[in-house]
SESETOR-605970 format. One record per residue: x, y, z of N, C-alpha, C in turn. Coordinates in steps of 0.001 Angstrom, whole numbers, plus 500000, padded with zeros to 6 digits. Each point is the difference from the previous one (the first is absolute). Layout:
<sites>
<site><n_u>X</n_u><n_v>Y</n_v><n_w>Z</n_w><ca_u>X</ca_u><ca_v>Y</ca_v><ca_w>Z</ca_w><c_u>X</c_u><c_v>Y</c_v><c_w>Z</c_w></site>
...
</sites>
This chain:
<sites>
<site><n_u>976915</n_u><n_v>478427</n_v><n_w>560032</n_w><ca_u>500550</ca_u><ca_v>499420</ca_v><ca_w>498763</ca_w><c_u>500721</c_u><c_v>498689</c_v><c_w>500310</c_w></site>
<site><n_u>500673</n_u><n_v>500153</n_v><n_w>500922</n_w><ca_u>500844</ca_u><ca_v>498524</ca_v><ca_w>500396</ca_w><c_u>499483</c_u><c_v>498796</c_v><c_w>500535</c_w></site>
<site><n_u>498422</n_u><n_v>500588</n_v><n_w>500766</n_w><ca_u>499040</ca_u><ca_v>498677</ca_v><ca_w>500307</ca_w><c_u>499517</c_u><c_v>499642</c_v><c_w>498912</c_w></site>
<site><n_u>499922</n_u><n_v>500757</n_v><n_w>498466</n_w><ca_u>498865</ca_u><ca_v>499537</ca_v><ca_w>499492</ca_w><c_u>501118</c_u><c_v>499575</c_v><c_w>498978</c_w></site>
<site><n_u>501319</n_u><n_v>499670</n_v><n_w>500056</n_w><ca_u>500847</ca_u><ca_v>499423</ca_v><ca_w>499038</ca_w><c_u>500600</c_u><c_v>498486</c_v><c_w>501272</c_w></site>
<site><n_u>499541</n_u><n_v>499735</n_v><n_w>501228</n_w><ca_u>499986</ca_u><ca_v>499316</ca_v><ca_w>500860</ca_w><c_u>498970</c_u><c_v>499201</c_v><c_w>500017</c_w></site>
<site><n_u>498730</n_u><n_v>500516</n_v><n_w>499908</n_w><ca_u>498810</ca_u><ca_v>498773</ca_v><ca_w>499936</ca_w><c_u>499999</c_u><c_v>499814</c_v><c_w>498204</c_w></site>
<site><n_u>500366</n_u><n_v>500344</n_v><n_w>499322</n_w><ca_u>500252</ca_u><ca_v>499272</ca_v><ca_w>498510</ca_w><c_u>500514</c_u><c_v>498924</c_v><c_w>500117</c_w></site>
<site><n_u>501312</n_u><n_v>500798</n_v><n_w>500713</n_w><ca_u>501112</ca_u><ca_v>498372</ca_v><ca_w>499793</ca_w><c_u>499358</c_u><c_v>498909</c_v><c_w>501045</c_w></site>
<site><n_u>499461</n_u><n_v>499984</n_v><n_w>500985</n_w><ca_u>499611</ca_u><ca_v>498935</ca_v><ca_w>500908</ca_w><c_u>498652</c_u><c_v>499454</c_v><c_w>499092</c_w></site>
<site><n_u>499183</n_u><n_v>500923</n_v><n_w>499026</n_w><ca_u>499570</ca_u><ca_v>499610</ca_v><ca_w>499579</ca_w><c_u>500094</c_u><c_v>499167</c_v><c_w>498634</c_w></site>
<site><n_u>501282</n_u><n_v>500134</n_v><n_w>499421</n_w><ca_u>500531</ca_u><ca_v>498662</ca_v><ca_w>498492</ca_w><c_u>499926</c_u><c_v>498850</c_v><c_w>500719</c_w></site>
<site><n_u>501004</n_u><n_v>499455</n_v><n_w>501320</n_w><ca_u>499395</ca_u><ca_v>498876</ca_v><ca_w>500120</ca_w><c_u>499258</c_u><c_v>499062</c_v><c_w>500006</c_w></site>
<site><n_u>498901</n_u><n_v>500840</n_v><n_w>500787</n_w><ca_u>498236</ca_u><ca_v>499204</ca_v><ca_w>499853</ca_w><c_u>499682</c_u><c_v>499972</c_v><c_w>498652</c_w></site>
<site><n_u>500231</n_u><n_v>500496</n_v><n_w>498914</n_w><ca_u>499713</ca_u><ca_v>500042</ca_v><ca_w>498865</ca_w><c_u>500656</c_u><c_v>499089</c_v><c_w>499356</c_w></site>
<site><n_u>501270</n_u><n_v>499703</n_v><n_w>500025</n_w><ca_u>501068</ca_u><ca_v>498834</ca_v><ca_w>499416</ca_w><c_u>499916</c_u><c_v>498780</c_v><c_w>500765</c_w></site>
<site><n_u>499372</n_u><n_v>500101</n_v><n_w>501436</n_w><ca_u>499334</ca_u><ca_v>498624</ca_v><ca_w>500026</ca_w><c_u>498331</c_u><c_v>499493</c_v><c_w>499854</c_w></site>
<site><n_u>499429</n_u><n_v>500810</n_v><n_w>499753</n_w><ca_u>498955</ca_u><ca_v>499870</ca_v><ca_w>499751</ca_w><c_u>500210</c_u><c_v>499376</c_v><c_w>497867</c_w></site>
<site><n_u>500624</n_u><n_v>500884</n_v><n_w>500006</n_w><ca_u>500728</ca_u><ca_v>499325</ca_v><ca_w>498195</ca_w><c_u>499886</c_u><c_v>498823</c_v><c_w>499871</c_w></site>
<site><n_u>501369</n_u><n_v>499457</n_v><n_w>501014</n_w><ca_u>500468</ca_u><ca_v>498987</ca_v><ca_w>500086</ca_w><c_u>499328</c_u><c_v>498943</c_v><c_w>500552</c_w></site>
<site><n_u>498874</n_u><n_v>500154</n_v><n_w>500875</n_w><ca_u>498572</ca_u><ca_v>499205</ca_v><ca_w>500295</ca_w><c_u>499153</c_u><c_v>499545</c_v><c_w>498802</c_w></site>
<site><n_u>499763</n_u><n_v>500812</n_v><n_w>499362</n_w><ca_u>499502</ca_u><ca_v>500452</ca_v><ca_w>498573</ca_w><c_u>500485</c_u><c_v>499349</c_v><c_w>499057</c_w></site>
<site><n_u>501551</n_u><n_v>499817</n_v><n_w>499865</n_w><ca_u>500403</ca_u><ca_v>499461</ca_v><ca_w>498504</ca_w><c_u>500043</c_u><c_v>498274</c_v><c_w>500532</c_w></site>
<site><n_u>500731</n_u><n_v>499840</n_v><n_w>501618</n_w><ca_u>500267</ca_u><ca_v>498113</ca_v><ca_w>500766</ca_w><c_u>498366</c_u><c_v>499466</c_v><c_w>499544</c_w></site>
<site><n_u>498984</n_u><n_v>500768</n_v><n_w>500309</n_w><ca_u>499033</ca_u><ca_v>499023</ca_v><ca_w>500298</ca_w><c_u>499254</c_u><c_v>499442</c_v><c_w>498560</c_w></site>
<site><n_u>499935</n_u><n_v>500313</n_v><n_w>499557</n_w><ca_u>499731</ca_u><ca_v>499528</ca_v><ca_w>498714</ca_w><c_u>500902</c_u><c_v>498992</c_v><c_w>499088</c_w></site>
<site><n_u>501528</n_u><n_v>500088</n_v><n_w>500369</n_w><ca_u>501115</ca_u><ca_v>499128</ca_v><ca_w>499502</ca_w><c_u>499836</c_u><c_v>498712</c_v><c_w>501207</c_w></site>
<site><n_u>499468</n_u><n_v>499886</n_v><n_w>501209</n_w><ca_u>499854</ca_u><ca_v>498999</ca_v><ca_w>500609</ca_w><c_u>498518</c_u><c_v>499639</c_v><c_w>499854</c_w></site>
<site><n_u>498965</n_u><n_v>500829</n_v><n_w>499723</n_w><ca_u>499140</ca_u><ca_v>499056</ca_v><ca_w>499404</ca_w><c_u>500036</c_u><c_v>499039</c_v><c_w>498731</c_w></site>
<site><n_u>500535</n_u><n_v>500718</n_v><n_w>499135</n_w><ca_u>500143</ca_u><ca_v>499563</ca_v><ca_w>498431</ca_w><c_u>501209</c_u><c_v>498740</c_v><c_w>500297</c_w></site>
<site><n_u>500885</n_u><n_v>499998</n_v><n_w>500921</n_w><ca_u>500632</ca_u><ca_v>498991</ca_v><ca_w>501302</ca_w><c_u>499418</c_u><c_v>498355</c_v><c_w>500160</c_w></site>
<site><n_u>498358</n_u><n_v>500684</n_v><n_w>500698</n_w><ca_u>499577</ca_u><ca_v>498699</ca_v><ca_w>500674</ca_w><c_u>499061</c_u><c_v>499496</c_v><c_w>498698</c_w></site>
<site><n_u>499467</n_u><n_v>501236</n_v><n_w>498826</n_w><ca_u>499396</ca_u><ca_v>499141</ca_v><ca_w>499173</ca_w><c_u>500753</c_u><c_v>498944</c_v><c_w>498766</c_w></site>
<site><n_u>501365</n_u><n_v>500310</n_v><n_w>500307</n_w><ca_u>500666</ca_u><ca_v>499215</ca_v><ca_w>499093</ca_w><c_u>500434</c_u><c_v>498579</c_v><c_w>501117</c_w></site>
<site><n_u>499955</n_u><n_v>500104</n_v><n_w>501125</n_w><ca_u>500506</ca_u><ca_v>499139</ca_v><ca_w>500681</ca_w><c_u>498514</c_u><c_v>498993</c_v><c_w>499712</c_w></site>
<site><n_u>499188</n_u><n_v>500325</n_v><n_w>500058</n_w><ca_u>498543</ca_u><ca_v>499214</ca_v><ca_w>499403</ca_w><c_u>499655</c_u><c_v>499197</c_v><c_w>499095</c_w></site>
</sites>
Protein backbone atom coordinates (compact mmCIF):
# COMPACT_ATOMS: atom_id res chain seq x y z
CA UNK A 1 0.00 0.00 0.00
CA UNK A 2 2.74 2.53 0.82
CA UNK A 3 4.73 1.81 -2.53
CA UNK A 4 1.76 2.20 -4.46
CA UNK A 5 0.83 5.66 -2.60
CA UNK A 6 4.89 6.31 -3.25
CA UNK A 7 5.08 5.71 -7.01
CA UNK A 8 1.75 8.00 -7.34
CA UNK A 9 3.35 10.73 -5.70
CA UNK A 10 6.77 10.44 -7.71
CA UNK A 11 4.45 10.01 -10.26
CA UNK A 12 2.30 13.89 -10.15
CA UNK A 13 5.43 15.37 -10.98
CA UNK A 14 6.07 13.94 -14.41
CA UNK A 15 2.59 14.75 -14.99
CA UNK A 16 2.71 18.57 -13.80
CA UNK A 17 5.63 18.90 -15.91
CA UNK A 18 4.69 17.32 -18.71
CA UNK A 19 1.42 19.97 -18.16
CA UNK A 20 3.56 22.57 -17.92
CA UNK A 21 5.53 21.54 -21.28
CA UNK A 22 2.10 21.37 -22.69
CA UNK A 23 0.52 24.68 -21.67
CA UNK A 24 4.80 26.96 -22.26
CA UNK A 25 4.92 25.61 -25.69
CA UNK A 26 2.24 26.83 -27.43
CA UNK A 27 2.32 30.43 -25.46
CA UNK A 28 5.98 30.65 -26.95
CA UNK A 29 4.95 29.67 -30.21
CA UNK A 30 1.92 32.00 -30.48
CA UNK A 31 5.36 34.16 -28.94
CA UNK A 32 7.45 33.93 -32.11
CA UNK A 33 4.32 34.24 -34.42
CA UNK A 34 3.51 37.55 -33.08
CA UNK A 35 7.13 38.54 -32.99
CA UNK A 36 6.65 38.05 -37.04
Amino acid sequence: MASEVQSFLDYIPTVRDSFASNVSHPQTRLKDITNM
